[in-house]
N, C-alpha and C positions, 0 to 999 in steps of 0.2 A: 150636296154639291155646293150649296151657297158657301159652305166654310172654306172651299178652296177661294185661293185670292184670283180675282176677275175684273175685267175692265167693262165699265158698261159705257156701250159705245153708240151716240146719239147723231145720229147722221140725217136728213132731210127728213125731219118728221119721225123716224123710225127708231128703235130701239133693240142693240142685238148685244149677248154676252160671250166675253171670249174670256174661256178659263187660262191662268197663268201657270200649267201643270207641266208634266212630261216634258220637258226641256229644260237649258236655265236660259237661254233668252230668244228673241221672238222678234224678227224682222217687219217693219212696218212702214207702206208706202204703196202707189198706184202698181207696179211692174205687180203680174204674177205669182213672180216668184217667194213675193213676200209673202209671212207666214200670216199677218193682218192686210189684209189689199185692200186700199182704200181708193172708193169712190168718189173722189175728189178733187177735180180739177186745179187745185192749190197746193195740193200736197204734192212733194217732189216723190220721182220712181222709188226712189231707195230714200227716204225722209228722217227715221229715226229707228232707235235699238232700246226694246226695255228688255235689261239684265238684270236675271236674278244671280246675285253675288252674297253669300253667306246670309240667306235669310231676309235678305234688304232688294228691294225693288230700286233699280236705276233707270234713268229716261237719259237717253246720249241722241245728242241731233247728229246728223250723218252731213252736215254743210247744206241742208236743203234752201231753196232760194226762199221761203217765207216764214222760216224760221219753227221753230217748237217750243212752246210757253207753256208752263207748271204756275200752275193759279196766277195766269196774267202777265207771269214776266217770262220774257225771255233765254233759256239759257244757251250757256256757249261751252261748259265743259257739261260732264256726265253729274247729275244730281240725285238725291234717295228722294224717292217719290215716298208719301205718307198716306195711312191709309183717309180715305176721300178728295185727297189731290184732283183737281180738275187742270186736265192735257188738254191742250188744244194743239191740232196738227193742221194746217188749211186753216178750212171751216169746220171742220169734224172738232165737235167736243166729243170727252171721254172722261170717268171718273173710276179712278183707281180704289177697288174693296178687298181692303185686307184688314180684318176687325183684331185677328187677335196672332201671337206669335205662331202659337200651334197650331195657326191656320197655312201654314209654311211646312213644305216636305222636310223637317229637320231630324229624321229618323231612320238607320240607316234599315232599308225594309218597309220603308215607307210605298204606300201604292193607289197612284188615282189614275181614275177611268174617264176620258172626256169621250164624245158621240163621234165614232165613227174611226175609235184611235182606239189600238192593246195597249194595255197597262204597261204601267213600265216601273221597273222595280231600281233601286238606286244600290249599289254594290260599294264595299269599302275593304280596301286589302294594301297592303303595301307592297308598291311597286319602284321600279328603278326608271326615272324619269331626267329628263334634262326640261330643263326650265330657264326661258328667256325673258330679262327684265327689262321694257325700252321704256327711255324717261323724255319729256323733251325738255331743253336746257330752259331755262331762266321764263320760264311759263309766268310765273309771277311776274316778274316785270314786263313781258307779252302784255298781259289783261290790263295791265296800265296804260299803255301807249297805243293801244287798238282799242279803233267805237267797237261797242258790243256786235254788230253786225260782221264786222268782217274777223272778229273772233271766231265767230259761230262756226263762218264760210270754213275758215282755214282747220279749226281743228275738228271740224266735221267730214271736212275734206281727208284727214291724216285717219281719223280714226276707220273711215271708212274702205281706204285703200289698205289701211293697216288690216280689216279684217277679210280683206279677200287672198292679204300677199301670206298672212298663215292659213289660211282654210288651204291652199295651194301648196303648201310645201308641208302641209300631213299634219296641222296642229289646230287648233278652238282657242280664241281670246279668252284664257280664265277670265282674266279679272280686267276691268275698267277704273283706273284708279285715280280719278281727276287725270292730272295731267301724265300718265303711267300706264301700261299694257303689261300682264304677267301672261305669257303664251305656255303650254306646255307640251313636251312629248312624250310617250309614254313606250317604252323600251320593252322587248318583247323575255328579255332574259332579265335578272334577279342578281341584285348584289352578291348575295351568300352566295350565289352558283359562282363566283368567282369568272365571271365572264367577264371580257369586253365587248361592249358596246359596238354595234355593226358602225364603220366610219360611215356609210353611206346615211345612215340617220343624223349624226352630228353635221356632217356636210348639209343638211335639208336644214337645219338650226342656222347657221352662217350664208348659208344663200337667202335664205327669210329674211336677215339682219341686215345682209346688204342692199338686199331687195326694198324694206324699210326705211334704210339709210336712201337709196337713192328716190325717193319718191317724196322723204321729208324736206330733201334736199328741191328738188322740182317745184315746192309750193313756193320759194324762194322769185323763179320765175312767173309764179300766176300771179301773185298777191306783193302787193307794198306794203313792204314790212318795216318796223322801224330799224332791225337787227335783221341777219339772218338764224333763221329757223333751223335748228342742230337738236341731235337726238344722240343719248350714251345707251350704253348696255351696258348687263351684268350675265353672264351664260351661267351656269352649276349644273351639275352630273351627280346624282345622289338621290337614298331610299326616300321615299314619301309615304302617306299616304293618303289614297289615291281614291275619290269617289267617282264612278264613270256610269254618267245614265244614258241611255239612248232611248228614241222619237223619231217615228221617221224617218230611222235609216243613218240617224246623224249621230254621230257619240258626239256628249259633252263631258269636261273633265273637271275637277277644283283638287289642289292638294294643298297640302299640312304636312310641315315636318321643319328641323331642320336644312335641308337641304332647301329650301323652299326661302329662309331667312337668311342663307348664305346668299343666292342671286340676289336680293337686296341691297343687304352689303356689299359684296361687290359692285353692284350698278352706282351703289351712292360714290365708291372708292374712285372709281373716273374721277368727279369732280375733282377731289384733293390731290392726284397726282399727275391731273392734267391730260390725260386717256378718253380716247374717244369708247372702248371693250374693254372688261376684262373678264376674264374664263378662269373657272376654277378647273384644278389640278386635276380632277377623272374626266373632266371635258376634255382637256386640252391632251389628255395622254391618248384618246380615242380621236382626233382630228386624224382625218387623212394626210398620209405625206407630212407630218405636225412640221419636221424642218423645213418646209416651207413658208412656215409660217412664222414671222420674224417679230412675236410680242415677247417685250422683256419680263422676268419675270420678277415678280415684288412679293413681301407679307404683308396682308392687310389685318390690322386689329379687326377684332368681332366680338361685339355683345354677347355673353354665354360662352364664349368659346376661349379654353385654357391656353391654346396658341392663339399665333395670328393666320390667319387664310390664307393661304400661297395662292398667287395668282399670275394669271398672264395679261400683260397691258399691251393693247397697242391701241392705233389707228385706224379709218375707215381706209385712207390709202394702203396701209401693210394689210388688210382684208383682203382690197379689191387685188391687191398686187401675188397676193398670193392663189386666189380665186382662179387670174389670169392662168398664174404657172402650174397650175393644177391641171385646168383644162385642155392644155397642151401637152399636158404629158399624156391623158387621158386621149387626148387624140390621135396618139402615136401609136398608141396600146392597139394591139390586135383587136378585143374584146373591150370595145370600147366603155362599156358597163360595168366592168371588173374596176372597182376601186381596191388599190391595196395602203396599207399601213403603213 
């Protein structure tokens, strides 16, 4: 058991280990509900998030009021913790052991046993997934113009609503990406079947997005900023593959593919064309009602790819406006549950 990576966590005199296994991350704060609960009258409910992200350990502060330090200093985005890193959360020290690579689930078949928990096996297959990329604008120039402190607040604040508003509309934060979220959803039918995709899924992808957008939009109101706080996306529809383990009842996801390097690109393509979305062409053919939905459509150049990416651009207002007129028709309908195409 020691070669699994583990936190040993030094709390009033005492000494307890928590294995970093059967999941890829691992909630940690007073509340419950946290998968580490800390007895600590300094540490905030919901405090911080360590992600395991392709074999790399991350510490993400959640906005808590005392902040979360990685050997002494402060951080305000998501950092790779190294193995004997000393966390300080409160007053609760903790030091991170992770000696060697293959001490890391990196096999697909891989299987560890913690006390009181079944194993849990890590499964790899390709599957047809829609993947959401949300970036937030000019971060860089953010960490310039804000004291470290209310960095911390604001993007601890975002990432933390950010992981309730996917766990809520049916998806797990893949990845943590400094200033970047890769969400995923994972589709119950297969390319090669020649299916489309249930609109009622794509629709849970753009209700997240706007859910997203209006929440990063609201930090705007809590915090003095020196700009306002603005978030892009990139949406794709496309095979991956697909690792899916579950713990407790919870699946977590990570995928690979191209499909997976297109939401990227698109996400970056906002910037240069001045877009707040843009959705790639089997996303956008699976939207509900799609003509109501009023993004123009562009090629975007792509690394590796002999065309350019066909895409759809718009706005948070052409979302929200279509959202509106969506839900109104849907209220008309008999069967109000019935989305059609």
């Amino acid at each position: 058991m020691e070669q699994i990576p583990h936190l040993i966590i030094q709390q009033e005199g005492q000494e307890r280990i928590f294995y970093l296994a059967n999941a890829s991350s691992w909630k940690i704060g007073r509340a419950e509900s946290n998968d580490i609960v800390m007895k600590d009258r300094y540490c905030s409910s919901n405090h911080a998030i360590i992600q395991n992200m392709e074999n790399s350990f991350y510490l993400i502060d959640l906005g808590s009021m005392n902040g979360s330090f990685v050997n002494g200093k402060r951080i305000s985005i998501p950092v790779q913790l190294k193995h004997n890193d000393q966390i300080t959360l409160g007053m609760t020290q903790m030091r991170l052991v992770c000696p060697t690579q293959s001490s890391h689930p990196t096999k697909v078949g891989d299987v560890f046993r913690q006390p009181g928990e079944n194993s849990t096996v890590m499964l790899q297959k390709k599957r047809l997934i829609t993947i959401l990329v949300i970036d937030i604008r000019n971060y860089t120039k953010l960490t310039q113009m804000l004291p470290e402190q209310t960095l911390s607040q604001v993007i601890g604040k975002w990432f933390s609503e950010a992981w309730k508003i996917l766990q809520q509309y049916g998806s797990g934060a893949d990845k943590y990406i400094g200033d970047a979220i890769m969400a995923v959803w994972i589709h119950e039918n297969s390319q090669e079947e020649g299916d489309a995709v249930d609109p009622r899924e794509i629709l849970q992808v753009l209700q997240a997005l706007y859910d997203l957008y209006r929440v990063s939009d609201g930090l705007n109101d809590k915090f003095t900023l020196p700009f306002r706080l603005r978030i892009g996306a990139g949406i794709n529809t496309g095979s991956a593959i697909v690792g899916q383990m579950s713990a407790g009842g919870r699946p977590e996801y990570t995928a690979l593919g191209d499909a997976v390097n297109a939401a990227f690109r698109l996400e970056s393509s906002t910037k240069e064309i001045g877009a707040d979305i843009a959705m790639g062409e089997e996303t956008f053919k699976n939207v509900p009602r799609s003509y109501l939905l009023h993004f123009e459509r562009h090629r975007v150049p792509a690394k590796n790819y002999d065309e350019p990416l066909p895409a759809y651009m718009g706005k948070f207002a052409d979302l929200e406006a279509y959202l509106q007129a969506l839900e109104k028709i849907t209220d008309r309908q008999q069967q109000p549950n019935t989305i059609e195409q």
